[in-house]
C-alpha positions in Angstrom: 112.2 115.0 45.9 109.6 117.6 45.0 107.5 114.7 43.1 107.5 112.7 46.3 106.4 115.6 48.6 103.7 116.5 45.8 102.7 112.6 45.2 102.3 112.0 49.1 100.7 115.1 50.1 98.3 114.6 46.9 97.4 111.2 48.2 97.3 112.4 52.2 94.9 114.7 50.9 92.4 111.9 48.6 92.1 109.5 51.4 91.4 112.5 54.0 88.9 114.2 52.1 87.2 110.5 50.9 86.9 109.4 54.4 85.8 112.3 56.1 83.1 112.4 53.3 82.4 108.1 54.4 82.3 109.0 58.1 80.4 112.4 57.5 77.7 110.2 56.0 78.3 107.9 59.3 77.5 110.7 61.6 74.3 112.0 60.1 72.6 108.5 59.7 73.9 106.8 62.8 74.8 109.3 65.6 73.2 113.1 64.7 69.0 110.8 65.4 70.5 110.2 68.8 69.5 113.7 69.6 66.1 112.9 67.9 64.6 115.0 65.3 65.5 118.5 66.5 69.0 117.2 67.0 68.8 116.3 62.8 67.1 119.7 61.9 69.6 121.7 64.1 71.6 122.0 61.3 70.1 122.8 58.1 74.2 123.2 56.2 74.7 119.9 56.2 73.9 118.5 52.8 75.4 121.5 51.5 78.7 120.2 53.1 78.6 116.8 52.2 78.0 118.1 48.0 81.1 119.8 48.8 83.0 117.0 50.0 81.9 114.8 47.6 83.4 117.7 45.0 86.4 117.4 46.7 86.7 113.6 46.8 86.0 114.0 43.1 88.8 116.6 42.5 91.1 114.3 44.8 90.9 111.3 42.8 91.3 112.5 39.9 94.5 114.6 40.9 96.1 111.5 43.0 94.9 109.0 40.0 96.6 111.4 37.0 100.1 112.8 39.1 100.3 108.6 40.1 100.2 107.8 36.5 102.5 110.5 35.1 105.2 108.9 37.7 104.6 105.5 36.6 105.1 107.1 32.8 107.8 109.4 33.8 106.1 111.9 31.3 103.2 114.4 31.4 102.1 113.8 27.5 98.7 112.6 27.6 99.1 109.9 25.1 101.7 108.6 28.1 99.5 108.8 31.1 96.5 107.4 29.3 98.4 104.3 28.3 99.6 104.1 32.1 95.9 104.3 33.1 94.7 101.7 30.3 97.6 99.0 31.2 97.8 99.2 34.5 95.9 97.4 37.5 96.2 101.0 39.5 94.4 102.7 36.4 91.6 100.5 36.1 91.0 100.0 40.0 91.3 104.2 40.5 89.6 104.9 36.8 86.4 102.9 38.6 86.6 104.8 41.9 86.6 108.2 40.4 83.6 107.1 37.8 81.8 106.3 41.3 83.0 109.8 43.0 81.2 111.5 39.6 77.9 109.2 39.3 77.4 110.0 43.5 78.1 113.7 42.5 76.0 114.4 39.8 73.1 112.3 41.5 74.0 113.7 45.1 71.5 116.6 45.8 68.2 114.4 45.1 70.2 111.7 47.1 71.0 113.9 50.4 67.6 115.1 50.3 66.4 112.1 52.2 67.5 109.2 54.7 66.9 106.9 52.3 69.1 108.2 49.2 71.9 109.2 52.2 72.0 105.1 52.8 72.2 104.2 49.0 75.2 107.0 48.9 77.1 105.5 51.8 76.6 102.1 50.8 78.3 103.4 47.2 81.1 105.5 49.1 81.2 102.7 51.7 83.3 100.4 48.7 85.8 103.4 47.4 88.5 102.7 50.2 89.1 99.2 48.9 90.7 101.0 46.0 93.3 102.0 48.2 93.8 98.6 49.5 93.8 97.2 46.2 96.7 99.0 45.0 98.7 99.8 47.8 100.9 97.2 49.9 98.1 95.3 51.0 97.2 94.5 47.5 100.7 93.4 46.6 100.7 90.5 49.4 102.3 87.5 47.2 100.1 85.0 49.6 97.0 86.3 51.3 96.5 89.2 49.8 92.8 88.9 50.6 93.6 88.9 53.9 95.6 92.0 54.0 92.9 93.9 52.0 90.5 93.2 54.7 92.2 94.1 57.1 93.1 97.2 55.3 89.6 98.3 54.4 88.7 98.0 57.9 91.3 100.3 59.6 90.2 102.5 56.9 86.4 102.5 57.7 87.2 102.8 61.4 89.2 105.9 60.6 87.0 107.3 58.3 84.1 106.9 61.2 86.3 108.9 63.6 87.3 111.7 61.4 84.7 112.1 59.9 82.7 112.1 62.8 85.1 114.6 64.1 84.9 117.1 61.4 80.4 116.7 61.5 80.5 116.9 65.4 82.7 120.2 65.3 80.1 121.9 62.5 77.2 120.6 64.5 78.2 122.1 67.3 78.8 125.3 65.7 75.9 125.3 65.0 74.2 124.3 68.1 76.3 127.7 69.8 74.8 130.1 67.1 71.0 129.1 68.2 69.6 131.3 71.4 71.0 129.6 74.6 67.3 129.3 76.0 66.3 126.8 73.1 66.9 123.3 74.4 69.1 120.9 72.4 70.2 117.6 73.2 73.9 117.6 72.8 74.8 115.7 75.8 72.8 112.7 73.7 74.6 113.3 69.9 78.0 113.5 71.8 77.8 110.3 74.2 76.8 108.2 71.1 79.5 109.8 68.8 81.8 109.0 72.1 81.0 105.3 72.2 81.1 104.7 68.3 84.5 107.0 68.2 86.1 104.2 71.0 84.8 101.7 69.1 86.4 102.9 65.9 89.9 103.8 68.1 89.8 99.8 69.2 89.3 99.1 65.4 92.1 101.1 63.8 94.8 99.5 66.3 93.8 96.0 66.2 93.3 95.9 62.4 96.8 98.2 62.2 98.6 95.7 64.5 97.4 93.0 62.3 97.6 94.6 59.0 101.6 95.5 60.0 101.8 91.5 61.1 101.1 90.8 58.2 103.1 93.4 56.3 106.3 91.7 57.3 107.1 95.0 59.8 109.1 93.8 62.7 110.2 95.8 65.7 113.2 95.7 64.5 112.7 97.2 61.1 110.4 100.0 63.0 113.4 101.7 63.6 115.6 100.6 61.0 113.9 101.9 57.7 112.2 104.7 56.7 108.4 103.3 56.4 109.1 102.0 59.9 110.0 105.4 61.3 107.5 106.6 59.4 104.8 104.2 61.1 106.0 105.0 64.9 105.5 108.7 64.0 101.7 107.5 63.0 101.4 105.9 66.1 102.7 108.5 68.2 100.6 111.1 66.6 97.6 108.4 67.1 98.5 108.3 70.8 98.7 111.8 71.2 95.2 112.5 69.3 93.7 109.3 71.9 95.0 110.6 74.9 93.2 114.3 73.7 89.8 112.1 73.0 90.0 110.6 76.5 90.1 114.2 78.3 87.8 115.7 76.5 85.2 113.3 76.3 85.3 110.6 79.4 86.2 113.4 82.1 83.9 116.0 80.7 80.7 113.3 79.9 80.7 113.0 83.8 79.8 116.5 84.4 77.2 116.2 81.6 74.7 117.1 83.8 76.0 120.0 85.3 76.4 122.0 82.3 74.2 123.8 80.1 74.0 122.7 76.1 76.3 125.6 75.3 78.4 125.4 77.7 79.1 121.5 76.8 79.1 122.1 72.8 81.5 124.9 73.7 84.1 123.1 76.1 83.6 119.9 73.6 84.5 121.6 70.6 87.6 123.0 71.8 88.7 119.5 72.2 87.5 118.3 69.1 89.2 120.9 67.2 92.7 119.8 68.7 91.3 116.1 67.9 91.2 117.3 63.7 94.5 118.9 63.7 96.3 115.7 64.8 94.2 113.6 62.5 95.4 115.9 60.0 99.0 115.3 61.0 98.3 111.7 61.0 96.6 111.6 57.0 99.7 113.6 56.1 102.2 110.8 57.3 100.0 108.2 55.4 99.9 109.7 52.3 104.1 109.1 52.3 103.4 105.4 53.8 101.5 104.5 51.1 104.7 105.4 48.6 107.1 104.4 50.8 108.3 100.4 50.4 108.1 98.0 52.8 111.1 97.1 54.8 112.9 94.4 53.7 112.6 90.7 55.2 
């Protein structure tokens, strides 16, 4: 039992930490120039933050890649886990991803020093969630397993774009509240854009979920009957929850954009994006046992 808490709380961790690095990446390049160039220079931490993400992806892999193989060995001796890693699709397929999670580490800092090497980064980090799919139960699908791996990859972008965007957004304003409240910023501008790319993302991970569980096999029926169904509705409902926080905090409140000062927006904002992470937190916690948990049966 304590192997199975470690193993899915090791893997909850990876994919949080690797997708909030992907849609960190997302936010700077696609939705922090929406506030124009004093919007990007606002915040002067955050290529310090994304080194230290991609540290911890690094750490994550390799944790997640060498407590998976020790299972599939059933022993901790090296010569053991290194034969699991050499024989097996799951070594190979994670041995690659973590190789990428080093390469974009040691050749990060020159990289996040400009738009350009930022693209060639996420286009690299862009790939590393189709490890997951790989060798998860998408990747097992006896007949369209390409299919399923698609689909897989894309509920995973589309959460990485919202978490991550979550977790940049909430720094971003930070540091919007610590500058004088006379200097003009426009956050009413980075926040609408994240807002409409964030519902975008939402309309994403439940379509390609909903298909992705079609395909699966997972029936209504064995939602409530097994334990990766249960599993899956508390997902959802922590999904819902998280959504129905989004929708008051941004829809309601981008109404009365005009009426409030930048502070007093980043401040009301961040409140509800804070409440937004812990949920999403809840919700990569759950999928770290999903992933480890079999499939109901047909």
């Amino acid at each position: 039992m304590s192997a199975t808490l470690t193993l899915g709380f090791v893997h909850g961790l990876d994919d949080l930490v690797l997708l909030v690095l992907l849609g960190s990446l997302v936010f700077r390049l696609l939705i922090l120039p929406a506030g124009g160039e004093q919007a990007v220079a606002l915040d002067p931490r955050i290529p310090a933050r994304l080194r230290a993400l991609l540290a911890l992806a690094l750490a994550g892999s390799i944790a997640w890649m060498l407590l998976s193989a020790a299972a599939m060995a059933d022993s901790w001796l090296p010569s053991d886990v290194w034969t699991a890693l050499q024989s097996t699709a799951f070594g190979h397929v994670w041995g690659l991803r973590t190789a990428v999670l080093l390469a974009a580490y040691a050749f990060g800092l020159p990289l996040l020093a400009s738009n350009k090497g930022m693209h060639v980064l996420t286009a690299a980090i862009l790939l590393l969630p189709l490890a997951g799919a790989l060798t998860a139960h998408a990747g097992a699908q006896p007949e369209g397993a390409v299919w399923s791996i698609g689909l897989d990859w894309l509920h995973t972008l589309a959460v990485a774009v919202w978490a991550g965007g979550l977790y940049s957004l909430y720094h971003w304003l930070g540091a919007l509240l610590g500058r004088p409240e006379a200097t003009p910023v426009p956050a009413a501008a980075v926040i609408r854009r994240f807002s409409h790319i964030a519902t975008a993302s939402t309309a994403v991970i439940f379509v390609a979920g909903f298909c992705l569980a079609y395909r699966l096999g997972i029936t209504w029926a064995a939602m409530v009957r097994s334990d990766y169904g249960r599993l899956l509705l508390l997902k959802i409902a922590l999904l819902g929850v998280a959504l129905v926080a989004a929708s008051v905090n941004r829809y309601a409140l981008l109404r009365r954009t005009d009426a409030l000062s930048d502070h007093s927006l980043a401040r009301i904002v961040r409140r509800g994006v804070l409440v937004e992470i812990v949920f999403l937190t809840l919700i990569f916690g759950v999928t770290g046992f999903l992933a480890r948990t079999p499939l109901p049966m047909p």
